[in-house]
N, C-alpha and C positions, 0 to 999 in steps of 0.2 A: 335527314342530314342536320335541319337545325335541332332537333334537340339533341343528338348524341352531341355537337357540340357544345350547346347549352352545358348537357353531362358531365362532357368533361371539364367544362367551368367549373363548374360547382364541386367536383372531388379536388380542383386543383386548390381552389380557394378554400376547402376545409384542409388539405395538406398544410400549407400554410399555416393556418392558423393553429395546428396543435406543434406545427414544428415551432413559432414566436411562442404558446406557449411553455415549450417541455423546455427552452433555451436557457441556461442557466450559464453563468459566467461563473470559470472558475480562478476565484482572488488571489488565491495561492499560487499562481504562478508568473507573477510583478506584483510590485509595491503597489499599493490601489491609487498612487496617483498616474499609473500608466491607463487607469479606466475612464470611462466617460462619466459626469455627474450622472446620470441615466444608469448606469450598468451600476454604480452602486447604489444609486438608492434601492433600486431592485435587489440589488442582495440583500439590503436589511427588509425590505419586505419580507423575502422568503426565511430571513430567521426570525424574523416577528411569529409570522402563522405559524413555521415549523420547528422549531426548535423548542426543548424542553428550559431551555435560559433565555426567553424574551430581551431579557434583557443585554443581550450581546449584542444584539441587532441597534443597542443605540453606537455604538462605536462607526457603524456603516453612515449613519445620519447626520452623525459630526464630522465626518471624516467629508464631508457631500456640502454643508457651508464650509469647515475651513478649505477646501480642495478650490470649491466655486459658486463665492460668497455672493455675487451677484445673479445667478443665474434661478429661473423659476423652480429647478431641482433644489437649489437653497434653500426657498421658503416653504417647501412641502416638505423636505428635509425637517427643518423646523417644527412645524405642526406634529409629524409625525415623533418626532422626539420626546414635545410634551405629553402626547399618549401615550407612548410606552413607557414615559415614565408615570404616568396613572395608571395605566395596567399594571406596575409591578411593584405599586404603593409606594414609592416615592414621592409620596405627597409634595414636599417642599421642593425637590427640582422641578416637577412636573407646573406649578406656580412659577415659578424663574422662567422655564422656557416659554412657558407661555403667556406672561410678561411681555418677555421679549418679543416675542411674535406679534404684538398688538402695538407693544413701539416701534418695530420697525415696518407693520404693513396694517395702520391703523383700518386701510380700505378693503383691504384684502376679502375675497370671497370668505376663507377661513375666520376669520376674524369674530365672529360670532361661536364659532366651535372653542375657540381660542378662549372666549371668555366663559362659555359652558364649564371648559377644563380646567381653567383654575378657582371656579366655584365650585365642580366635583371633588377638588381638593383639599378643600375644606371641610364637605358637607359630609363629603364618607369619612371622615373622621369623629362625626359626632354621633355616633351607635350607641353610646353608653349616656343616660341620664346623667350618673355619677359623675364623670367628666367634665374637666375645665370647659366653663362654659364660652369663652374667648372665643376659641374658634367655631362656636354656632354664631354668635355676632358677625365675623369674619362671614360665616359661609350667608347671610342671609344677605351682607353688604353688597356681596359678587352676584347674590343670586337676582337681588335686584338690578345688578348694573346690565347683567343680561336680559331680565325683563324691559328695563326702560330703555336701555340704548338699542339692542335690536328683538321685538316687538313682533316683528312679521317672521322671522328665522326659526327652522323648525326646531328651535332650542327654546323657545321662549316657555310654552306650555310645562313643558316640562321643569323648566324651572320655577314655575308657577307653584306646579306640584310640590316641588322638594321645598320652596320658600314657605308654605302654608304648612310643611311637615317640622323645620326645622322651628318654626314658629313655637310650633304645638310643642315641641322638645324643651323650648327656654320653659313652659308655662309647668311642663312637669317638673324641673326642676325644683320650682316655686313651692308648687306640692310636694315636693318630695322634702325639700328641709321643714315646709308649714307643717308636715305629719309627725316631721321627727319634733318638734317643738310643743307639738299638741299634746304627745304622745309623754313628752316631759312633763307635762303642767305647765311649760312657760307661753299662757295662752296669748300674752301681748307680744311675743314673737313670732305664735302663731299665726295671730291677727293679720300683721303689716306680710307676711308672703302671702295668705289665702286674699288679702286686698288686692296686693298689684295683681295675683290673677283674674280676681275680676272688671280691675278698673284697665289695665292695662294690655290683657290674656283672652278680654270678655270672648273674641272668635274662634277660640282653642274648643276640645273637646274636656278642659279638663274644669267648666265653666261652673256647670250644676255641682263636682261636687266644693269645690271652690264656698258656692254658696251653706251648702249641707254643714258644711267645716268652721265657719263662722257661726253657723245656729249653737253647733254645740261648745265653739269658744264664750259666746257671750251669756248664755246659761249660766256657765261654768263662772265669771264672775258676775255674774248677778245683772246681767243689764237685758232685760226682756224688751225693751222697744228694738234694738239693734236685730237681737234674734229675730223675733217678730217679720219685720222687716226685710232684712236675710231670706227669713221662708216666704215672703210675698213674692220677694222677686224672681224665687228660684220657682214658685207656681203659677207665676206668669208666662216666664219660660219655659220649663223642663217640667211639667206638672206629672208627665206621662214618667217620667227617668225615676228611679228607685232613691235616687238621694232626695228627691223632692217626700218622699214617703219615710224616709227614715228621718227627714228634718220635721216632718209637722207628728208624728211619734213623739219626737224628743219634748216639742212643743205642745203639745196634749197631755203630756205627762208634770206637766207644768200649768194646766189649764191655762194655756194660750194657745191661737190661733195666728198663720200666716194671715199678717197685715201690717201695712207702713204704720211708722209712728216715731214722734221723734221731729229732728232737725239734722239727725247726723250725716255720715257722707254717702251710706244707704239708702237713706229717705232723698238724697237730692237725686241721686241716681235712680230709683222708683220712679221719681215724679220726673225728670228727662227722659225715662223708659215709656211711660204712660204717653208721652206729646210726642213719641217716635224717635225722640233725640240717642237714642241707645240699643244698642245691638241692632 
């Protein structure tokens, strides 16, 4: 007897459960303020996941704070808002709403998603080197407000990630116009981008050839302690990487050898390299 009762527990409460969730509220037939905060945010759920326009389902979200601005459907209203508007590359609202969300529920559990998504917002917009570089500045400023202010939130890591990637992005840049300027002849234009990537970039992947690019700018006007030096420090570091082979090439063909010499701002950096003070 006890278990056919049990039994029938258990089929009652799976009833249940697929009837809450097959339940769908149908909007179209009252105005959506005859619905519960509750019954619409549910329906922009269900046009988030199902619908081919994502983006309709913000109207249900707004419709859920201005309806009932105080209530916790409000503020998940809100979050959800900002998402969909990063899902559907609205970069710039999807920052506003979520904005908002951090001034008006500074404590909020969300609150660290909040700030993920408007550094998302930024950050996926920097795909192209060539691109205004503004908003990788922007996305690293967010990315670190989400690494320092919350730390322990499963956002953090990840933004670690994307901060170390967009990094590496400014630092191509660098190379990117140093190459075109090398590639001109104009090698003291080259110079000052292939510098700040080393003085500034030194943790980028774009480090060794950074170094490699200055061998062959100072060659090029005649100043061998600089190259020299260049090639020390890129065979200190990167001896194993191919530009460390194509800078001491360059430099043998010159009957010179990677090594410091000099005073200049390579040789200080060498000798800060050597006592540990770099990289």
């Amino acid at each position: 007897m006890m278990r056919r009762v049990l039994q029938a527990a258990v089929v009652a409460a799976m009833a249940l459960g697929a009837a809450g969730c097959s339940r769908s509220v149908d909007m179209s037939s009252a105005p959506l303020d005859a619905y519960t905060a509750e019954d619409i945010f549910k329906a922009g759920e269900l046009q988030l996941n199902t619908s081919r326009h994502p983006k309709d389902a913000l109207h249900y979200f707004q419709e859920v704070q201005r309806l009932y601005p105080y209530t916790e459907w409000s503020k998940r209203a809100l979050i959800m808002e900002a998402f969909t508007d990063h899902k559907t590359r609205a970069y710039e609202e999807a920052r506003l709403a979520a904005q908002r969300y951090l001034d008006l529920y500074p404590g909020a559990e969300d609150a660290a998603y909040a700030q993920y998504l408007l550094a998302l917002s930024y950050y996926d917009q920097i795909d192209e080197v060539g691109r205004d570089q503004g908003l990788t500045y922007q996305a690293l400023q967010a990315l670190r407000d989400v690494i320092e202010k919350y730390p322990d939130s499963d956002y953090a890591q990840s933004a670690i990630l994307k901060f170390d990637l967009a990094f590496d992005h400014l630092a191509g840049k660098e190379m990117e116009i140093g190459r075109y300027y090398l590639k001109g002849g104009h090698y003291t234009a080259a110079i000052n981008r292939f510098r700040s990537v080393v003085q500034d970039f030194q943790t980028t992947t774009h480090t060794a050839e950074a170094l490699e690019r200055l061998v062959e700018c100072y060659l090029a006007l005649g100043l061998p302690d600089e190259a020299q030096t260049a090639g020390a420090i890129l065979g200190y570091n990167y001896q194993s990487s191919p530009f460390y082979q194509d800078a001491f090439n360059l430099l043998k063909q010159q009957g010179l050898s990677p090594e410091a010499k000099g005073n200049g701002w390579l040789a200080q950096i060498y000798r800060q390299m050597i006592k540990g003070e770099w990289l």
